[in-house]
N, CA, C and O atoms as a CHARMM CRD file, in Angstrom:
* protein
*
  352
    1    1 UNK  N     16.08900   7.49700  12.40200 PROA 1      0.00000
    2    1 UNK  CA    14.75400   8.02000  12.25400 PROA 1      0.00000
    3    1 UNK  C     13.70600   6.94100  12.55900 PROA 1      0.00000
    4    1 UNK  O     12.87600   7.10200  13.45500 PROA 1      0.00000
    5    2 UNK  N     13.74700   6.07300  11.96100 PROA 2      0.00000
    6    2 UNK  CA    13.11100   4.52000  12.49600 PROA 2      0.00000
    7    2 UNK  C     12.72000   4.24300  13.84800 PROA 2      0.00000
    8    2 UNK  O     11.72400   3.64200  14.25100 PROA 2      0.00000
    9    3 UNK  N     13.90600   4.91500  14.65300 PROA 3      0.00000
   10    3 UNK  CA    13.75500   4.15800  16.50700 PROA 3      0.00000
   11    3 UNK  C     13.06600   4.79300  16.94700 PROA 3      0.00000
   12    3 UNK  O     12.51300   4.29500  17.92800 PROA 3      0.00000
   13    4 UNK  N     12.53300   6.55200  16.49500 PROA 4      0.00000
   14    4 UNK  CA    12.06500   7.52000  17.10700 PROA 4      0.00000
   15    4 UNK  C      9.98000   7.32500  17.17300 PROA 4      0.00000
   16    4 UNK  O      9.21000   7.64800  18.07800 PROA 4      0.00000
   17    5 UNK  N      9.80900   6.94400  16.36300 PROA 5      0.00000
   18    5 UNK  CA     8.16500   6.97400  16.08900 PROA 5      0.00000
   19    5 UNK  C      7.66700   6.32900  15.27300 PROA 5      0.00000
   20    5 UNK  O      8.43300   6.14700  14.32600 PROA 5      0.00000
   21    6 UNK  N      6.58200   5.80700  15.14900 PROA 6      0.00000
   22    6 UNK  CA     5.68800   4.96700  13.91700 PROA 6      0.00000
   23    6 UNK  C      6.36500   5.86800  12.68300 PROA 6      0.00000
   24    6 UNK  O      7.28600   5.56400  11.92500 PROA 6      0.00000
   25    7 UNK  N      5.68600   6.90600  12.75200 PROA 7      0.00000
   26    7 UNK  CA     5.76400   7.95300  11.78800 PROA 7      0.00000
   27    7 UNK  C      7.47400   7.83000  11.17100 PROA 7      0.00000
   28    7 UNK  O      8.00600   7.79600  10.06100 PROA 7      0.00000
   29    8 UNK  N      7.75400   7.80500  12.05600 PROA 8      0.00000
   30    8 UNK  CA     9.49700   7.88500  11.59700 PROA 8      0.00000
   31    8 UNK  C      9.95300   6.58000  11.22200 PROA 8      0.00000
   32    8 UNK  O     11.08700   6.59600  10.74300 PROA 8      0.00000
   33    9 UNK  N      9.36000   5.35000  11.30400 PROA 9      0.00000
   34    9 UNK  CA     9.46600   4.51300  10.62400 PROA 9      0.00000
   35    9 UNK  C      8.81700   4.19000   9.34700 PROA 9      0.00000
   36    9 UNK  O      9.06800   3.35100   8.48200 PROA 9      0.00000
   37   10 UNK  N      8.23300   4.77300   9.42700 PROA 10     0.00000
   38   10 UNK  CA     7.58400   4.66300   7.81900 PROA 10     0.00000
   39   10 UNK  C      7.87000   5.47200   6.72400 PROA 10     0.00000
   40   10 UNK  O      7.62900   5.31100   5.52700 PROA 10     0.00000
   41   11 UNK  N      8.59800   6.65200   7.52300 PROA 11     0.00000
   42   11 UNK  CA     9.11900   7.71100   6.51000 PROA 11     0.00000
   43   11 UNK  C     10.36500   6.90800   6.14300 PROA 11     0.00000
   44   11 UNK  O     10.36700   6.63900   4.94200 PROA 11     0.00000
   45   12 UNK  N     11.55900   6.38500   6.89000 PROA 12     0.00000
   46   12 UNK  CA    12.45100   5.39800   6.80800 PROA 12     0.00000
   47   12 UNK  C     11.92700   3.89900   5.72800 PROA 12     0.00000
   48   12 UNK  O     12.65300   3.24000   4.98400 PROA 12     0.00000
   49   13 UNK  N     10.95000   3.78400   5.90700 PROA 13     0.00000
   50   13 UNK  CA    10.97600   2.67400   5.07000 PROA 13     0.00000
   51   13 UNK  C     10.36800   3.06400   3.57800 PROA 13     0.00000
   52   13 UNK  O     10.30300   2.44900   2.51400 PROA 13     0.00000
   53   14 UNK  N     10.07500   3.99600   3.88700 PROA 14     0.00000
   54   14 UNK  CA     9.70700   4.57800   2.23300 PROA 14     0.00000
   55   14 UNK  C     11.04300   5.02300   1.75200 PROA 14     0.00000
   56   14 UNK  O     11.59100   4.34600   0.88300 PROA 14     0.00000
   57   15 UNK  N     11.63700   6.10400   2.22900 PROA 15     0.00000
   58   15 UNK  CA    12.61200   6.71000   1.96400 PROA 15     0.00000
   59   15 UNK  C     14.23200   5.38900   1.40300 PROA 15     0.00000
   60   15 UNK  O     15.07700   5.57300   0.52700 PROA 15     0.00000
   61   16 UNK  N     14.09900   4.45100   2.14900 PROA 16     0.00000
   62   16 UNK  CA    14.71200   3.62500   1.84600 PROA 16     0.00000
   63   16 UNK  C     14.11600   2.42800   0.79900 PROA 16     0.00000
   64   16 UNK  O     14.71500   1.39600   0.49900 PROA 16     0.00000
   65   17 UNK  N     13.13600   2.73300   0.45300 PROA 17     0.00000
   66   17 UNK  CA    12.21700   1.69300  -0.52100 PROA 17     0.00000
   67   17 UNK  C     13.12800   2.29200  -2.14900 PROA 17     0.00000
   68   17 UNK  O     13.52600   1.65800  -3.12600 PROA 17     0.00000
   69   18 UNK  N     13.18100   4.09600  -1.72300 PROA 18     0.00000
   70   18 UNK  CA    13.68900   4.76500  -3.63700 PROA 18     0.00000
   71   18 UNK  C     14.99600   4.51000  -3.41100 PROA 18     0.00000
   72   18 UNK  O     15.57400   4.57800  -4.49500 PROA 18     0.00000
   73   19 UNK  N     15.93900   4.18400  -2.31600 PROA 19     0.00000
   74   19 UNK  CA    17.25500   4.44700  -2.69800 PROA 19     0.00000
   75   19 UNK  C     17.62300   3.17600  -1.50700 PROA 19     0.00000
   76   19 UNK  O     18.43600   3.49100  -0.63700 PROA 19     0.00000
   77   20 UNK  N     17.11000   1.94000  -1.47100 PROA 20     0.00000
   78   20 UNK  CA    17.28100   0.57200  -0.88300 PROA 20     0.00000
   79   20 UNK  C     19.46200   0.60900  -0.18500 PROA 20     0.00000
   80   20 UNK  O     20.40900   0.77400  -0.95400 PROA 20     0.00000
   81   21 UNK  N     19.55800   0.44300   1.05800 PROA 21     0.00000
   82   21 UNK  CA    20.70700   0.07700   1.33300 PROA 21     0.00000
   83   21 UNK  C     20.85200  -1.21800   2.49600 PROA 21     0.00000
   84   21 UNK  O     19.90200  -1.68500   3.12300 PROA 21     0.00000
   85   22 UNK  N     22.00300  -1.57300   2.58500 PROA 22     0.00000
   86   22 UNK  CA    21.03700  -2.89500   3.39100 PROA 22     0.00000
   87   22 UNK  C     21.75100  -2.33900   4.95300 PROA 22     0.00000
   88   22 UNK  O     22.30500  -3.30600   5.47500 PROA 22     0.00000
   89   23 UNK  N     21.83400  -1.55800   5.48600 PROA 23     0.00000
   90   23 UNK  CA    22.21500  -0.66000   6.52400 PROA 23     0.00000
   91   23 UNK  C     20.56700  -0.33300   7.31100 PROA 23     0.00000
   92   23 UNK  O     20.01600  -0.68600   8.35300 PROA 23     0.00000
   93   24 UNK  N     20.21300   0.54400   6.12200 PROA 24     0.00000
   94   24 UNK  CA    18.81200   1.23800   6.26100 PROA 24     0.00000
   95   24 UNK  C     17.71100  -0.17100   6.72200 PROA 24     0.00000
   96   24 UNK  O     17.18200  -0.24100   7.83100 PROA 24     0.00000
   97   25 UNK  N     17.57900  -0.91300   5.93800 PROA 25     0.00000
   98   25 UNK  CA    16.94400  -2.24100   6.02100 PROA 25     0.00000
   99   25 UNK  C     16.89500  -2.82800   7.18600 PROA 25     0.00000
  100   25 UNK  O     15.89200  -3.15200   7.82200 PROA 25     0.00000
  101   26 UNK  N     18.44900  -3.01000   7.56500 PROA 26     0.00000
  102   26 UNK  CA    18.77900  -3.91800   8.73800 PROA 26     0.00000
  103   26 UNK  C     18.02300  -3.74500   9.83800 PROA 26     0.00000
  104   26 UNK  O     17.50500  -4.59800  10.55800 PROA 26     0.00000
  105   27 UNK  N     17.98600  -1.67600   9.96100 PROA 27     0.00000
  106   27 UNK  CA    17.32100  -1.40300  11.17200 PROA 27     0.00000
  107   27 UNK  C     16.02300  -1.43000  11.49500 PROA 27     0.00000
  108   27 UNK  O     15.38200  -1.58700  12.53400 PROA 27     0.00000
  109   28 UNK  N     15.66700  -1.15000   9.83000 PROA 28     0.00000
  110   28 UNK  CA    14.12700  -0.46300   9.73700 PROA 28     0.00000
  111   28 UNK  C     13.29000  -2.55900  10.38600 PROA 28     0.00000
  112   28 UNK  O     12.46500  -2.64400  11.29600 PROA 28     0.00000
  113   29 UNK  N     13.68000  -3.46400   9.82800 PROA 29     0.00000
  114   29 UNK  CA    13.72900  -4.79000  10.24100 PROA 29     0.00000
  115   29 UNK  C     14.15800  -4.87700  11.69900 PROA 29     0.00000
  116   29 UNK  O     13.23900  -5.23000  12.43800 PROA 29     0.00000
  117   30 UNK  N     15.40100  -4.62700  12.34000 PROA 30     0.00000
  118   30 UNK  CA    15.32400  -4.58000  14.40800 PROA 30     0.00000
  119   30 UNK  C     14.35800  -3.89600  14.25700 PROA 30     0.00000
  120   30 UNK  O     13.45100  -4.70500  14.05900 PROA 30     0.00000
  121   31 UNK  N     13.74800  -2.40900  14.20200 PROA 31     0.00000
  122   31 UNK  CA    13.24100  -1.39800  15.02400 PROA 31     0.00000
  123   31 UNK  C     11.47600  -2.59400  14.82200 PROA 31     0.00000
  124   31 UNK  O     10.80700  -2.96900  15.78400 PROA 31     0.00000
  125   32 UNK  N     11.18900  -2.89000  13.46100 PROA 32     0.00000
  126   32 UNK  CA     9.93200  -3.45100  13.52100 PROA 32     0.00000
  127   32 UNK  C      9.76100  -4.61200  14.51600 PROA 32     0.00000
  128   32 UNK  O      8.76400  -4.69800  15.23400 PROA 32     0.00000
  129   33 UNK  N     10.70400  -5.44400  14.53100 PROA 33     0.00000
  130   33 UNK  CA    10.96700  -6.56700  15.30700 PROA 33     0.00000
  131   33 UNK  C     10.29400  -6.25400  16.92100 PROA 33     0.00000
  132   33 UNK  O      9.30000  -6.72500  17.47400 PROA 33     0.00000
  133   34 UNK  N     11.54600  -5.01900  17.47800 PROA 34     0.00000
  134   34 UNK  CA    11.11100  -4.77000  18.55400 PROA 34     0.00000
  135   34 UNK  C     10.16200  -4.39500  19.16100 PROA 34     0.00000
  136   34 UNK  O      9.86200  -4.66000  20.32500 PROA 34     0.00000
  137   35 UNK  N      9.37200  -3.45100  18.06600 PROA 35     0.00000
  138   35 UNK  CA     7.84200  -2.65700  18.22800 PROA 35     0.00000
  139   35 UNK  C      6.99500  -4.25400  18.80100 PROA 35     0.00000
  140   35 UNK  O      6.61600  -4.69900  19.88400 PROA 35     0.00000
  141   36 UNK  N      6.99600  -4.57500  17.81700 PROA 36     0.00000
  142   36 UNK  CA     5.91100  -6.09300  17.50700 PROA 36     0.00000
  143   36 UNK  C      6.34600  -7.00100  19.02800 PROA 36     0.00000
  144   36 UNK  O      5.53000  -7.61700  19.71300 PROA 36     0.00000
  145   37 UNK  N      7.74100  -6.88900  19.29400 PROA 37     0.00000
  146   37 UNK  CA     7.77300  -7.76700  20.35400 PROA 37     0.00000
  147   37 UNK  C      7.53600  -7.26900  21.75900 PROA 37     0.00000
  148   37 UNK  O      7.41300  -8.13600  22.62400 PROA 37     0.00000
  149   38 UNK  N      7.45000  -5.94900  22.13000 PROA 38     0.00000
  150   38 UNK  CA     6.78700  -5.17700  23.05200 PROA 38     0.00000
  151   38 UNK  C      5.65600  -5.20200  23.16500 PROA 38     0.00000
  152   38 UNK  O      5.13100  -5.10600  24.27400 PROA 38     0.00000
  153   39 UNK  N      4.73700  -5.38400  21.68200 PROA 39     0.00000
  154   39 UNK  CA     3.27500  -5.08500  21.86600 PROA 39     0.00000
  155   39 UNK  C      2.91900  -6.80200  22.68100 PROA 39     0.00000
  156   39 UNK  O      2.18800  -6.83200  23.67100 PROA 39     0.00000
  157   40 UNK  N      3.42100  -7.87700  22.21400 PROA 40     0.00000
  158   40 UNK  CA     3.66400  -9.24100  22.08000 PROA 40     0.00000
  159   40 UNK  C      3.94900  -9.30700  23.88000 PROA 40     0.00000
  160   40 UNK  O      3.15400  -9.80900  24.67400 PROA 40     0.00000
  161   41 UNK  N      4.91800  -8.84000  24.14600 PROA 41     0.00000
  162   41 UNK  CA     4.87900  -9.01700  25.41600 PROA 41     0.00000
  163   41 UNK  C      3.97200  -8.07800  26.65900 PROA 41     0.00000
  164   41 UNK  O      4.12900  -8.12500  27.87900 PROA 41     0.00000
  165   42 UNK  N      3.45000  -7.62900  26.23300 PROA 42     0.00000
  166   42 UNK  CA     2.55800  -6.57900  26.92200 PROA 42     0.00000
  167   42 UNK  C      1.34900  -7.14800  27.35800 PROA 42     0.00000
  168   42 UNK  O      0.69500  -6.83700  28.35400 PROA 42     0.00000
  169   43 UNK  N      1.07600  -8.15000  26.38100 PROA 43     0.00000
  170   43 UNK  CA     0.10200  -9.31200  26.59600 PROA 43     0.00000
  171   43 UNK  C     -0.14600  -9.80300  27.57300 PROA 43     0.00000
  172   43 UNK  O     -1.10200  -9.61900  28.32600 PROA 43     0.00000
  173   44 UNK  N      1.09800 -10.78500  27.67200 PROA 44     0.00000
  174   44 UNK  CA     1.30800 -11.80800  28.93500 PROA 44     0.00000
  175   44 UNK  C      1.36200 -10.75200  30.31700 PROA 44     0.00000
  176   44 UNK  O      2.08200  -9.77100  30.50700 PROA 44     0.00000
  177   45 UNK  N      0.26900 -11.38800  31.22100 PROA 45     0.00000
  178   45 UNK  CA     0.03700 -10.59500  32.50200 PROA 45     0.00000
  179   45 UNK  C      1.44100 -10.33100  33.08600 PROA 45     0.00000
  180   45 UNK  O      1.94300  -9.24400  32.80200 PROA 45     0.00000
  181   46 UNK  N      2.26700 -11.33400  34.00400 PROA 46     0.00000
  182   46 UNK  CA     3.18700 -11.05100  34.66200 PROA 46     0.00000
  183   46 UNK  C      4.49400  -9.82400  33.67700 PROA 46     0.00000
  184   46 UNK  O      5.16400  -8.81800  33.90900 PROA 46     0.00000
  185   47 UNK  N      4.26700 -10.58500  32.77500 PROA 47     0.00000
  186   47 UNK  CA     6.12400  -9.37100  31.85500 PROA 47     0.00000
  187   47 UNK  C      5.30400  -8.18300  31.27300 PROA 47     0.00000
  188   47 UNK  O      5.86600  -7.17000  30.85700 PROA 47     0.00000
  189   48 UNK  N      4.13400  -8.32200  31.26100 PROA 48     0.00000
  190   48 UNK  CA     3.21200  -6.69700  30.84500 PROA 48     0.00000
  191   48 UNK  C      3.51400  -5.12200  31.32100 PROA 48     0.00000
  192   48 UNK  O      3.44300  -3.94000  30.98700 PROA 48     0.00000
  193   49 UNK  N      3.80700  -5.81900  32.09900 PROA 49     0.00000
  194   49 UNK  CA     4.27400  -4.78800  33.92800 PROA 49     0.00000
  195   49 UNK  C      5.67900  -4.40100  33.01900 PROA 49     0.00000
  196   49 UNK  O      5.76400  -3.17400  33.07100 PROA 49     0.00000
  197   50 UNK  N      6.57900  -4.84000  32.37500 PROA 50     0.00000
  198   50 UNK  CA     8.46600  -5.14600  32.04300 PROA 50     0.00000
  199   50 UNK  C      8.25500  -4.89400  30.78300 PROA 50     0.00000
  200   50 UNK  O      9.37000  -4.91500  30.26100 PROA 50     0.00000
  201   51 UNK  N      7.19000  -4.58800  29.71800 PROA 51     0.00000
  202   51 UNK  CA     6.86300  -4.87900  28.07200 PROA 51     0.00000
  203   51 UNK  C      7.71200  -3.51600  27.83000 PROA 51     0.00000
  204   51 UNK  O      8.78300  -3.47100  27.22500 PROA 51     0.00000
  205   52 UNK  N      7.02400  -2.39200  28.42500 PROA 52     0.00000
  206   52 UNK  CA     7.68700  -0.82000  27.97700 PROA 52     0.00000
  207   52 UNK  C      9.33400  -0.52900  28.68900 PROA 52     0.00000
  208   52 UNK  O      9.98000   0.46900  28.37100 PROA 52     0.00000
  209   53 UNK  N      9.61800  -1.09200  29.22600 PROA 53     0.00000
  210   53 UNK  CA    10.97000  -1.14600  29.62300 PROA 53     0.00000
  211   53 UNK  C     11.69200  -1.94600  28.82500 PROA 53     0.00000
  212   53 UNK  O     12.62000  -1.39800  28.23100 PROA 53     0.00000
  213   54 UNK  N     11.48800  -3.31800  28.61200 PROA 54     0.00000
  214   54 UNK  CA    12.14100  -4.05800  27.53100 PROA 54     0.00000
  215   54 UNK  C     12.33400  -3.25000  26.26100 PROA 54     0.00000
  216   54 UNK  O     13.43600  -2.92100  25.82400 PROA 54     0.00000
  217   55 UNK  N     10.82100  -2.87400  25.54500 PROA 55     0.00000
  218   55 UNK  CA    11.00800  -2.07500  24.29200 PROA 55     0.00000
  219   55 UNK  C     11.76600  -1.02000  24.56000 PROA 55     0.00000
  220   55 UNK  O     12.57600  -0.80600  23.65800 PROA 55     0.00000
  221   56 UNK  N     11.82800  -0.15200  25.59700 PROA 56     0.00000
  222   56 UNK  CA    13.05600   0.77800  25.79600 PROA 56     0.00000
  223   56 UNK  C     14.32500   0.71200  25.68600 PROA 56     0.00000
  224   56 UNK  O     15.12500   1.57300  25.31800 PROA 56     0.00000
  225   57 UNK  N     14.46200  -0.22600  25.98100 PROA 57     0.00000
  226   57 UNK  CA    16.19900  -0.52400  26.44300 PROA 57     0.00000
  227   57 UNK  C     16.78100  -1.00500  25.26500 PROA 57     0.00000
  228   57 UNK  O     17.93600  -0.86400  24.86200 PROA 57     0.00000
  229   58 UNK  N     15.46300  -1.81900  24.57100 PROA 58     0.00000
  230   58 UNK  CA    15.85300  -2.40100  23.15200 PROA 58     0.00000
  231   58 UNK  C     16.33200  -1.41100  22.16500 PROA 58     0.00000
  232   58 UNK  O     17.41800  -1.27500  21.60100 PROA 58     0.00000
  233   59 UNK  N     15.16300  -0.72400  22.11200 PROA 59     0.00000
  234   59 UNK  CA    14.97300   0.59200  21.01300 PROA 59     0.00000
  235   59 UNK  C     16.81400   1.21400  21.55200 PROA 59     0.00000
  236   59 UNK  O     17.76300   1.17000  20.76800 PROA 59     0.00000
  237   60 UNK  N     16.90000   1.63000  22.70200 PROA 60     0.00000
  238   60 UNK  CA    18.05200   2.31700  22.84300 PROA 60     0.00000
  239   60 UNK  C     19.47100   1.87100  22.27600 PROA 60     0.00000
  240   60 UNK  O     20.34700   2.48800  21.66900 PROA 60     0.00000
  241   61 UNK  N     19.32800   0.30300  22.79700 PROA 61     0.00000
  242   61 UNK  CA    20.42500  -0.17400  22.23600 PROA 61     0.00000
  243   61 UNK  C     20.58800  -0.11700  21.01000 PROA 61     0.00000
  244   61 UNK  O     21.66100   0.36800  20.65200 PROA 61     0.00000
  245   62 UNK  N     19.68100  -0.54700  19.99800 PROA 62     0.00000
  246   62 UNK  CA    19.89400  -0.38500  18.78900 PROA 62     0.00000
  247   62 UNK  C     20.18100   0.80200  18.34300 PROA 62     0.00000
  248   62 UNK  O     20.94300   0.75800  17.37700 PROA 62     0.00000
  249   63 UNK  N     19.85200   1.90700  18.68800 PROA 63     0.00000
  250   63 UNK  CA    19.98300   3.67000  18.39900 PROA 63     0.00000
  251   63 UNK  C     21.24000   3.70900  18.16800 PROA 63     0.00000
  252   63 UNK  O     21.90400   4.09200  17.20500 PROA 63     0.00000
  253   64 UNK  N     21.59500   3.08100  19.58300 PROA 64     0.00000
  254   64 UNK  CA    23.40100   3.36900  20.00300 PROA 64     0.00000
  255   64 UNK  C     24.26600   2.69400  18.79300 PROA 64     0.00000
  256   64 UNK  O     25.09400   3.40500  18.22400 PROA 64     0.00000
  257   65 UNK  N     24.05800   1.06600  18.30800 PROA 65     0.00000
  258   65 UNK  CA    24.65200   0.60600  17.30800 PROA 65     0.00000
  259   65 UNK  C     24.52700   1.27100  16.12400 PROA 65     0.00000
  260   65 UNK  O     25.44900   1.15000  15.31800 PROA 65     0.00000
  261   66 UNK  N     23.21600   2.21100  15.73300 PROA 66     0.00000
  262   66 UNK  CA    23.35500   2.38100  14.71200 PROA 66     0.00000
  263   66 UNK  C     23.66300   3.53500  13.84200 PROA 66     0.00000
  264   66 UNK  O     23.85500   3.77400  12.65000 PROA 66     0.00000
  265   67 UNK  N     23.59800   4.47600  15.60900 PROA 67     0.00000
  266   67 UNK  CA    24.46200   5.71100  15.63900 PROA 67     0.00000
  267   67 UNK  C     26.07900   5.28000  15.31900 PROA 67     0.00000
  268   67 UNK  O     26.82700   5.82600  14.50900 PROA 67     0.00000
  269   68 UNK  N     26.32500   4.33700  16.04900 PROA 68     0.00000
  270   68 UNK  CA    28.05300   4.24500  15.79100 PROA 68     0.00000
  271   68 UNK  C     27.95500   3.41000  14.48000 PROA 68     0.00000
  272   68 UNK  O     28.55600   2.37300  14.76100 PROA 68     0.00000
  273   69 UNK  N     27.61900   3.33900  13.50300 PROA 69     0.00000
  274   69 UNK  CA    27.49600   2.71200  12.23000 PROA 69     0.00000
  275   69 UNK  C     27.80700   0.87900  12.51700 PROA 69     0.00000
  276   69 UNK  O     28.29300   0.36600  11.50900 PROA 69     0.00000
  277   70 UNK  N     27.65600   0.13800  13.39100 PROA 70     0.00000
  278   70 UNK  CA    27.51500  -1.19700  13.64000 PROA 70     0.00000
  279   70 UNK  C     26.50600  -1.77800  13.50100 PROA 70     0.00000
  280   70 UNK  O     25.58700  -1.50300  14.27200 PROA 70     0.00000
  281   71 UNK  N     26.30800  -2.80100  12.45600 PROA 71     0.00000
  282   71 UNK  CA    24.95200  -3.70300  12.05400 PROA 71     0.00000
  283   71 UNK  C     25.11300  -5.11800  13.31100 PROA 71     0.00000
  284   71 UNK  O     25.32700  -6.31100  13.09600 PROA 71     0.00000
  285   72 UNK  N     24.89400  -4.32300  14.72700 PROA 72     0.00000
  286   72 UNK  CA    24.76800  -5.74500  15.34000 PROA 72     0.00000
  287   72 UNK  C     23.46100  -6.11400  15.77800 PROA 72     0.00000
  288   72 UNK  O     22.87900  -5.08700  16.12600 PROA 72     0.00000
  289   73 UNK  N     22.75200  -7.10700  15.91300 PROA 73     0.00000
  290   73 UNK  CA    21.50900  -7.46100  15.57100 PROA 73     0.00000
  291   73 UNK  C     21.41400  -7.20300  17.46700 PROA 73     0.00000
  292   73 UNK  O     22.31900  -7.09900  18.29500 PROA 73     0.00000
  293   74 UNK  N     19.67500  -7.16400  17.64000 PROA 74     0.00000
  294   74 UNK  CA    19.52200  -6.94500  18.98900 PROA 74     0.00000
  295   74 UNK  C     19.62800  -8.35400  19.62100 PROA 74     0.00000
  296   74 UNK  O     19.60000  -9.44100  19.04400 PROA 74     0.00000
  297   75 UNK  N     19.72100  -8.16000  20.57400 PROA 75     0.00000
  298   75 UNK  CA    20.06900  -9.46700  22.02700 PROA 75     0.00000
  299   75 UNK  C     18.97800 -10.55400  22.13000 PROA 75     0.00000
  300   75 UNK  O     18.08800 -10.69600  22.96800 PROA 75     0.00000
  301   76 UNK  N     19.24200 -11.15000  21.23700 PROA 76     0.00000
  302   76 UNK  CA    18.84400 -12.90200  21.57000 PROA 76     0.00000
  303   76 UNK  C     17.77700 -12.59300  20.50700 PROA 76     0.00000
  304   76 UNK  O     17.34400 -13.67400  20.10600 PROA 76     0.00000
  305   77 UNK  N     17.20000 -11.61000  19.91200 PROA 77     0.00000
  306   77 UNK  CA    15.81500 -11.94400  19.03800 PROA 77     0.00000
  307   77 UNK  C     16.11000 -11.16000  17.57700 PROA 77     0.00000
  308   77 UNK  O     15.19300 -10.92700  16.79000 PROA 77     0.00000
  309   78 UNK  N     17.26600 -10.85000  17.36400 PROA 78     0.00000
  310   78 UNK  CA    17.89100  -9.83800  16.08000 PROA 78     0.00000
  311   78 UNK  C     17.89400 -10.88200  15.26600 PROA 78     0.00000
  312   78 UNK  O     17.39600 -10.60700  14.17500 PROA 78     0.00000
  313   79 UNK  N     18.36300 -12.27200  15.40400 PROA 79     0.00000
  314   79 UNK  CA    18.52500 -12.98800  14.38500 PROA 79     0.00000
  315   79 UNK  C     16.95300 -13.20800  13.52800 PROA 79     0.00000
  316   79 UNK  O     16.80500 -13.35200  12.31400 PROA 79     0.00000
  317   80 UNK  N     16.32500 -13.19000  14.15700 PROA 80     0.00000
  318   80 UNK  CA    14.78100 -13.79700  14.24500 PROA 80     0.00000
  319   80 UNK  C     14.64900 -12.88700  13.25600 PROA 80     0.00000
  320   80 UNK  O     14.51500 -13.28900  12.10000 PROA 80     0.00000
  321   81 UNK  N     14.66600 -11.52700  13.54800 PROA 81     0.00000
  322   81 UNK  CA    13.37600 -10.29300  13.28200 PROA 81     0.00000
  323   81 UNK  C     14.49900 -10.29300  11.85100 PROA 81     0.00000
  324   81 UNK  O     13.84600 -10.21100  10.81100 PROA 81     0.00000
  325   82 UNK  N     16.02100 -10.36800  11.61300 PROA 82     0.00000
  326   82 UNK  CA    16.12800 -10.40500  10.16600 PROA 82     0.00000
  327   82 UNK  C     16.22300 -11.35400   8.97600 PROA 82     0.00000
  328   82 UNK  O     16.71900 -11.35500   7.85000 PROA 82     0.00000
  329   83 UNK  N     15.18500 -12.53000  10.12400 PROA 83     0.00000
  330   83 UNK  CA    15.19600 -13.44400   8.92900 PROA 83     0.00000
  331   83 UNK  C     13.21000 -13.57400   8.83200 PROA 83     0.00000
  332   83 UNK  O     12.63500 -14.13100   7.89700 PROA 83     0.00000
  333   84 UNK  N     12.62700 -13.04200   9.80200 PROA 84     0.00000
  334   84 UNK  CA    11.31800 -12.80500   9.60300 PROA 84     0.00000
  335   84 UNK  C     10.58000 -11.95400   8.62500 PROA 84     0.00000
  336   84 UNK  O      9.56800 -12.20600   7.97000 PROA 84     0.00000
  337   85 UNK  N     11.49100 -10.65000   8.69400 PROA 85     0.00000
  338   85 UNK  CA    11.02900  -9.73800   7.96700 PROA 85     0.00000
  339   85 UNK  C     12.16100  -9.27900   6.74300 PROA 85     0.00000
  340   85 UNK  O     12.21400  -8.18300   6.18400 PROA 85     0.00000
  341   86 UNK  N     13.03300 -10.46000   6.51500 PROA 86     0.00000
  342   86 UNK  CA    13.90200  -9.86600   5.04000 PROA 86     0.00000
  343   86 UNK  C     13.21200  -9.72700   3.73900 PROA 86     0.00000
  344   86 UNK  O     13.90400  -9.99100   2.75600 PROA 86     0.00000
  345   87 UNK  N     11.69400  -9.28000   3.48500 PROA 87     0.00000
  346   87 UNK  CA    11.03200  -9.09700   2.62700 PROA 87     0.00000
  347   87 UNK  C     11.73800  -6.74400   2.61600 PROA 87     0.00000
  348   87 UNK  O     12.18500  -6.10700   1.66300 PROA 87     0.00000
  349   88 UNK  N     11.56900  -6.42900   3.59100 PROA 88     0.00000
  350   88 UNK  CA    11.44600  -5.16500   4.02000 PROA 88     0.00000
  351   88 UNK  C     12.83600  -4.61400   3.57300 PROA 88     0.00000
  352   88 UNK  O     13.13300  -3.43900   3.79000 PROA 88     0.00000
């Protein structure tokens, strides 16, 4: 629910705020990661053009891990986003 929309991330992070699992967490932490690092790269002129494709491919991959129940962190910046945001 998280990968799909703002909205769907926030219903996810509430919903997981009354009944906390660290599954729910893990993602709701990638999916924020990735949002923030799309907007982040959208910035910079040349990869601005590559920002909504990156966040795509990201968002997807993670869908896919977390559809098949695997906590694997996203590609090269997963470690980051769950030690940035392990407040969440």
């Amino acid at each position: 629910m998280a990968h799909i929309t703002v909205i769907g991330w926030i219903v996810a992070l509430i919903m997981n705020s009354q009944n906390r699992t660290e599954f729910g967490s893990f993602y709701i932490r990638q999916t924020l990661g990735i949002w923030l690092l799309t907007i982040v790269l959208s910035i910079i002129p040349i990869v601005g053009c590559f920002a909504a494709v990156i966040g795509l491919v990201l968002i997807v991959m993670s869908l896919i891990n977390a559809a098949s129940n695997k906590m694997d962190p996203t590609v090269v910046v997963g470690e980051y986003f769950q030690d940035w945001f392990k407040s969440l």
